[in-house]
C-alpha positions as CSV (number, residue, x, y, z in Angstrom):
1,X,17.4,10.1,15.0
2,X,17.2,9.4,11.5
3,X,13.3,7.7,10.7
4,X,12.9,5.3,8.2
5,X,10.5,4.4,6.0
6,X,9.3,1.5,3.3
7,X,7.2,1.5,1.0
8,X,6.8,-1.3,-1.3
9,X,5.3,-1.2,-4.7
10,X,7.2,1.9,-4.6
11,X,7.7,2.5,-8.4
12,X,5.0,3.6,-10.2
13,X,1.5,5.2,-9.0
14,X,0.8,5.8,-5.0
15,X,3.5,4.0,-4.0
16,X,6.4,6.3,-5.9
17,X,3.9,9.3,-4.5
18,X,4.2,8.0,-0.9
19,X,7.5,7.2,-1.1
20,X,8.6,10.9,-2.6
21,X,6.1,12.7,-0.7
22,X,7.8,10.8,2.9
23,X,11.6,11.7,1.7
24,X,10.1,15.9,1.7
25,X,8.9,15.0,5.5
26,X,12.1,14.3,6.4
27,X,12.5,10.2,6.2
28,X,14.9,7.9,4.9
29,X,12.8,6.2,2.4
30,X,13.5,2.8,0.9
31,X,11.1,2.0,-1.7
32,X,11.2,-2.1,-3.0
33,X,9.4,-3.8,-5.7
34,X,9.9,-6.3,-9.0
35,X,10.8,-3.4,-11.5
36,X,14.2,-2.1,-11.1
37,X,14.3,0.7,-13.4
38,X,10.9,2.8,-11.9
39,X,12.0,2.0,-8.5
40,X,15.5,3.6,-9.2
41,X,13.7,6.8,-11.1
42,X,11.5,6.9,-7.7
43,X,14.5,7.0,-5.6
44,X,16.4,9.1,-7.6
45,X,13.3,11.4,-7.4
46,X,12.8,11.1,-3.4
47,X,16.7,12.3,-2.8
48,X,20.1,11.0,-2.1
49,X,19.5,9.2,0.7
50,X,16.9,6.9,-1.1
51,X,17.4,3.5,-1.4
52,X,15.7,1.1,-4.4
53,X,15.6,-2.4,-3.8
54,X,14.1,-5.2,-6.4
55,X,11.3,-7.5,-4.6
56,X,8.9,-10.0,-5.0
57,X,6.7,-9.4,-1.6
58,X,5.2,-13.2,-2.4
59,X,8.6,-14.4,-2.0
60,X,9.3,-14.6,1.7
61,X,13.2,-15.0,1.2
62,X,13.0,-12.3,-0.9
63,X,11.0,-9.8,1.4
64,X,13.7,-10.9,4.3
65,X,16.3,-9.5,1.9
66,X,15.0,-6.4,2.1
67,X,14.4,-6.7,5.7
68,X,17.8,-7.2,6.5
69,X,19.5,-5.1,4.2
70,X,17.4,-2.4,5.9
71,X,18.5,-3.5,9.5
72,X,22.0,-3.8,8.1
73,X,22.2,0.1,6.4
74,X,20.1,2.0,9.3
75,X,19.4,-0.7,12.3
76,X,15.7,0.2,12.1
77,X,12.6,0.6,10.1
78,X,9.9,3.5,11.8
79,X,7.0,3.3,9.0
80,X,6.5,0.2,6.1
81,X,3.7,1.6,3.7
82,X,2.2,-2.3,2.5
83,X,1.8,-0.6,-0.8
84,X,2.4,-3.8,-3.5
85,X,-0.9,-4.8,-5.3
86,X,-2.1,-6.2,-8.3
87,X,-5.5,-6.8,-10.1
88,X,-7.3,-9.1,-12.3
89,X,-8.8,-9.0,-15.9
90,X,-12.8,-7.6,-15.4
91,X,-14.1,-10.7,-16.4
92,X,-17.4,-13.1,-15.1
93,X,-16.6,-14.5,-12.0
94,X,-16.8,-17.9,-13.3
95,X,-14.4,-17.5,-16.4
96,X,-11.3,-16.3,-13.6
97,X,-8.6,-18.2,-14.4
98,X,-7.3,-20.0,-11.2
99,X,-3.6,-18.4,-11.5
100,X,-5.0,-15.1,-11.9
101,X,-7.1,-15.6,-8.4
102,X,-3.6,-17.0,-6.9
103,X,-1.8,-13.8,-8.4
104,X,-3.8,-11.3,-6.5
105,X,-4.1,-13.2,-3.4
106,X,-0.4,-13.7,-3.3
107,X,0.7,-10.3,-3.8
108,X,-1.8,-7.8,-2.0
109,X,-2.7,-10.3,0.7
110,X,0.6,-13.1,1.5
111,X,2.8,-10.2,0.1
112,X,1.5,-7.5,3.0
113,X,1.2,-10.7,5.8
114,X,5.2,-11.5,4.9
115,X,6.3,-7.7,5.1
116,X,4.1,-7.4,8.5
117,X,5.8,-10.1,10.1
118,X,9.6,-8.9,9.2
119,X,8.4,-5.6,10.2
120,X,7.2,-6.9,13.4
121,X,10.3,-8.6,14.1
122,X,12.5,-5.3,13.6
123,X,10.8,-3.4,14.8
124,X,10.3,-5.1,18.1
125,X,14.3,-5.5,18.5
126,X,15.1,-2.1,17.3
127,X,15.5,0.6,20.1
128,X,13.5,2.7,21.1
129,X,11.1,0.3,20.1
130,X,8.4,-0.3,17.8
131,X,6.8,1.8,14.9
132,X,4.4,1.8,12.6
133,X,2.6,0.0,9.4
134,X,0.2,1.2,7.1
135,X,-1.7,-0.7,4.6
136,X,-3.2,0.4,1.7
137,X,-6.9,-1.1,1.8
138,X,-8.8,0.6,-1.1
139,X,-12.7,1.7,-1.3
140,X,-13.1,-1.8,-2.4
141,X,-12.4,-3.1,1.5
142,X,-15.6,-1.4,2.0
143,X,-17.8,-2.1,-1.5
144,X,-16.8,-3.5,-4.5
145,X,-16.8,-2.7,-8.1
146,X,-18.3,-5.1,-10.8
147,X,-16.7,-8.1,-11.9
148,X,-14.0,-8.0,-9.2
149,X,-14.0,-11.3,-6.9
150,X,-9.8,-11.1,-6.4
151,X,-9.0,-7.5,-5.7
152,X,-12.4,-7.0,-3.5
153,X,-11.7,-9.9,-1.4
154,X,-7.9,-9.2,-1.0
155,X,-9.1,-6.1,-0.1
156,X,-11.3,-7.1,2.8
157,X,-8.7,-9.2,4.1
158,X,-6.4,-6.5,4.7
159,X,-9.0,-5.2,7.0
160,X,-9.0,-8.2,8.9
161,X,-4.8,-8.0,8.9
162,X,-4.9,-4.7,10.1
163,X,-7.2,-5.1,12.5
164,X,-5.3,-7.8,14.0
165,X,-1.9,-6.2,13.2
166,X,-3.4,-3.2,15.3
167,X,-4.2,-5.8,18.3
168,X,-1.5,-8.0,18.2
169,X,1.3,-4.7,18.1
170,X,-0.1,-3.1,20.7
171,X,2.0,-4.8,23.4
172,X,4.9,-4.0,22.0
173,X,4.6,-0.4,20.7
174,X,3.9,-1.2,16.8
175,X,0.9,0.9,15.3
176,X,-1.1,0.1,12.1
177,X,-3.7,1.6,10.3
178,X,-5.3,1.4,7.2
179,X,-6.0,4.0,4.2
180,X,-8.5,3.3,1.9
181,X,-8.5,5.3,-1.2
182,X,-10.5,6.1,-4.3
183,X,-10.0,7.3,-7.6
184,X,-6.5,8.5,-7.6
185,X,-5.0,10.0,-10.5
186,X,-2.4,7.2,-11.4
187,X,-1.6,5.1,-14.9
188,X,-3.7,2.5,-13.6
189,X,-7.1,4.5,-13.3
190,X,-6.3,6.4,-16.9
191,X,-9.5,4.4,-18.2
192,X,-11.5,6.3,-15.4
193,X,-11.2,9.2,-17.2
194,X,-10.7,8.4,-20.8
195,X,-13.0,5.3,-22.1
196,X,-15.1,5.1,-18.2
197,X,-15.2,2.0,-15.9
198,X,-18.0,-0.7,-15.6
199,X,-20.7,0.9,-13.5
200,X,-23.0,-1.7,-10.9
201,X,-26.1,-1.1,-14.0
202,X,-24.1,-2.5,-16.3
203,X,-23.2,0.9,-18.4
204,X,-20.0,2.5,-18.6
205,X,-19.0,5.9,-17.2
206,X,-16.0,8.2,-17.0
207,X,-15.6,9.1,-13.2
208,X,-13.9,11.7,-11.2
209,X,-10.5,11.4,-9.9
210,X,-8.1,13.4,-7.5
211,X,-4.4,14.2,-7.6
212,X,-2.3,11.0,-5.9
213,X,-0.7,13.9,-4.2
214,X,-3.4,14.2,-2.0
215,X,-3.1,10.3,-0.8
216,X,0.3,10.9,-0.3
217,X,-0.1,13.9,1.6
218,X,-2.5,11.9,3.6
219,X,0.0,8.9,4.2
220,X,2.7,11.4,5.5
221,X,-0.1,12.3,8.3
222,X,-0.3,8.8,9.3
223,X,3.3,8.1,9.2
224,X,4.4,11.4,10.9
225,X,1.7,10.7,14.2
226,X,3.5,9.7,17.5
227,X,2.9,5.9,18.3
228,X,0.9,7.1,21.4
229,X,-2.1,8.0,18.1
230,X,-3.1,5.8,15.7
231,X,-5.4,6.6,12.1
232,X,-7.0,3.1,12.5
233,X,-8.9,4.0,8.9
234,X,-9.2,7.0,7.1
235,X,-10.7,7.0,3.5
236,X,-9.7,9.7,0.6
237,X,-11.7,9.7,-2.0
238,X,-12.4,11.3,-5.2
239,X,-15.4,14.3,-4.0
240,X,-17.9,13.2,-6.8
241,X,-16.6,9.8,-7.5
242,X,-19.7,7.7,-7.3
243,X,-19.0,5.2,-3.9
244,X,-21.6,6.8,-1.5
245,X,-24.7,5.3,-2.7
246,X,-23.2,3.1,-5.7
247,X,-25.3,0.5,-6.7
């Protein structure tokens, strides 16, 4: 039987990584997002049998698209990677412009709750049954960088959704975990190690990152694990980033 996978946010940076790294382990892999050109280069990348579809994961018509052209081409869904996130400008709490809160609450935390519940109802039709869901959380679930309200707190709140994905699945077969990851080596940490990140003291420092293969080698663990076991959270981090003990 043919296993499928989504990821969303599957264009660019952990995402395309996932997605590619899940079409070598043998999956289907349908990777969605707003950008149509990167997702077609990703699918392109991940093998024939990929398939790119454009997104908006706030958009709750737009996420059942994708739902049902997935039902429609394969009749089931076995893993959806809630990849899809966005941050805000590093600026005083108090100068955050409204929208820009909206922005990243829509997309990392609405945009994962509208996927969850198409997946759920899938995957709870689909036969055999069930399947599983993983979320990316980020270090930040856990503790948060400086001057970061919207990304930390849609970050915490995926902890609360998987934890309650994770409960509320369980009768009917669907697993979900969480991966919480620091430092990758993507286009959106490049400041990491060029010009350094604000540090909790107020300087700036360059910091250590790791090869995004290594997530993605992580996420094809997680997706490849019978439903019977379950990676409720599992953190990959850069070794000598600083997170244990920052602050």
């Amino acid at each position: 039987m043919t296993r499928t996978a989504l990821v969303t946010g599957g264009g660019t940076g952990i995402g395309r990584a996932a997605a590619i790294a899940l079409a070598k382990a043998g999956f289907t892999v349908v990777v969605a997002g707003r950008r149509r050109e990167p997702l077609y280069a990703t699918a392109q990348e991940a093998g024939q049998d990929a398939l790119a579809l454009t997104c908006d994961v706030r958009d709750a018509t737009s996420v059942a698209g994708v739902f049902a052209e997935i039902d429609a081409r394969f009749g089931r869904l076995d893993v959806l990677f809630n990849n899809a996130g966005v941050g805000a400008p590093a600026v005083p709490l108090e100068d955050l412009d409204l929208e820009q809160w909206r922005a990243v609450i829509e997309t990392n935390v609405t945009g994962a709750f509208l996927c969850t519940q198409e997946a759920f109802r899938l995957m709870k039709r689909q036969s055999p049954r069930g399947g599983r869901i993983i979320n990316n959380g980020s270090i930040s679930a856990s503790v948060p960088r400086p001057l970061s309200a919207p990304y930390t707190a849609a970050k915490h709140a995926i902890t609360g959704l998987t934890r309650s994905t994770s409960l509320d699945g369980r009768a009917y077969d669907i697993a979900c975990g969480q991966i919480d990851i620091g430092n990758a080596a993507t286009d959106l940490t490049e400041p990491m190690r060029t010009t350094g990140v604000l540090q909790a003291d107020g300087s700036r420092a360059l910091e250590p990152t790791m090869d995004v293969a290594h997530v993605a080698e992580a996420i094809v663990y997680m997706a490849r694990l019978p439903l019977a076991a379950n990676v409720q959270f599992m953190t990959v981090m850069a070794t000598k980033m600083p997170y244990i003990g920052r602050g």
